[in-house]
N, C-alpha and C positions, 0 to 999 in steps of 0.2 A: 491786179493781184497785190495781196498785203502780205507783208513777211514780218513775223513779230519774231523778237529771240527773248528769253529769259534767262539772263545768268545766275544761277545761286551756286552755293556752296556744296550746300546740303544738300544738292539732287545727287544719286551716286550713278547714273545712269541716264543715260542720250533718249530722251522721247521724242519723239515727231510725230505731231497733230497735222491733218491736214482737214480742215474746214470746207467747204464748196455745196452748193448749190444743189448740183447734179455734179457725178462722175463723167468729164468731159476726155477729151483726146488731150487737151494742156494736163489735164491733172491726172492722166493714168503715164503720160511721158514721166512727169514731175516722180510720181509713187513708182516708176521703173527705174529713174535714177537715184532713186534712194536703196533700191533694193541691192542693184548692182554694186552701191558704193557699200552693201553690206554682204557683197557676194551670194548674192541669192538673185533667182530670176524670176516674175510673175510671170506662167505659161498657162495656156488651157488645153484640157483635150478630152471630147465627150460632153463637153456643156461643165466641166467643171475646173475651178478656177485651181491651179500647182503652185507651192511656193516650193522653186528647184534652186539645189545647191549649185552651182557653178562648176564647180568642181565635180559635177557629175556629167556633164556636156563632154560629148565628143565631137559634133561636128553640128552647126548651123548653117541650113540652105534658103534659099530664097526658090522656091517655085509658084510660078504665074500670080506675083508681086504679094504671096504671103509667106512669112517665114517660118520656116521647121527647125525645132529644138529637138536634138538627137540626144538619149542617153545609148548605153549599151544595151538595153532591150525596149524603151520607148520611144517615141516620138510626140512630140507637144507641138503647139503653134504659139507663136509670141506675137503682140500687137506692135512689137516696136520692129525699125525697116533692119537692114542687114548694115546699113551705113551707122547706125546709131547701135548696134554690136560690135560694128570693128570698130569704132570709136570708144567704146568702154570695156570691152575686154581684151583686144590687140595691145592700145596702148596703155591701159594701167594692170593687167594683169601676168602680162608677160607670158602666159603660157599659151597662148591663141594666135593663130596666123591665118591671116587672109590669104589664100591658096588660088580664089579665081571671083570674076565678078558678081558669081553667086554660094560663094563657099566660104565658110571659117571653120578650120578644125583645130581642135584641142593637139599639143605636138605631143602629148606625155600619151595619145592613144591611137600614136600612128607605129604598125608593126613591121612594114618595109617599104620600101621606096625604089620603083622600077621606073628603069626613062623609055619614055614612048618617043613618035616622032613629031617629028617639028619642038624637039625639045622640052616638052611638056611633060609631066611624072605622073607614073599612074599608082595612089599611097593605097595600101591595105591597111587597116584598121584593125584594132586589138579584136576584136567582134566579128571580124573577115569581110564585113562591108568594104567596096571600094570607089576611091575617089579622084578625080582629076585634077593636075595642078597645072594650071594655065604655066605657059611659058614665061607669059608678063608676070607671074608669082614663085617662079620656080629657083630660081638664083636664090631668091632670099630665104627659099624652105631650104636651102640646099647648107644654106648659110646659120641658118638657127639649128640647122641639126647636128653641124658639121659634118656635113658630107661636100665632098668635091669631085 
């Protein structure tokens, strides 16, 4: 892979070319980290390709190893794993919390928080969908919400 940069002055605005061959799995990662670092997510659903706002997700799942993009009334599927979502929205966006080893939800569209047994939280959602928050996740949801 080649990486050229152009500095000018005169450019008043950030472009990014991406050149290749064929659209492979390196180069739709590469075009998913760029999106992310501009808060948008590339999703499909239906055969057609979404440029989704981030800020419109409420919760991402992993079921039988592909992933599901949740708005408050859709669902999309995204090519990238759930490991490479908590890595770009957990830690640079600050509003996302990994809840269990297949869940990240948005915390600004969680609407209450009820404790189940073996310590585990069972969260309602602004939309009344409901989710489970592992016990191994559940101190730190307890912790970003302040709740104790």
């Amino acid at each position: 892979m080649k990486i050229s940069i152009n500095i000018d002055p005169e450019i008043s605005d950030t472009e990014i070319v991406v050149n290749c061959a064929a659209i492979t799995a390196e180069t739709e990662s590469i075009i998913a980290a760029l999106r992310m670092a501009d808060n948008q997510l590339t999703v499909t659903r239906d055969g057609e390709t979404h440029i989704l706002d981030i800020s419109k997700i409420a919760y991402i799942e992993t079921v039988d190893r592909k992933t599901f993009v949740y708005t408050e009334k859709d669902c999309y599927e995204s090519k990238m794993k759930l490991y490479e979502m908590d890595d770009r929205l957990c830690n640079s966006c600050g509003g996302f919390l990994r809840i269990s080893k297949s869940c990240i939800v948005r915390l600004k569209y969680i609407r209450s928080l009820k404790a189940e047994l073996d310590r585990r939280i069972r969260i309602t959602l602004e939309n009344g969908e409901q989710l489970i928050a592992s016990r191994q996740y559940a101190d730190e949801l307890k912790k970003r919400l302040g709740v104790r």
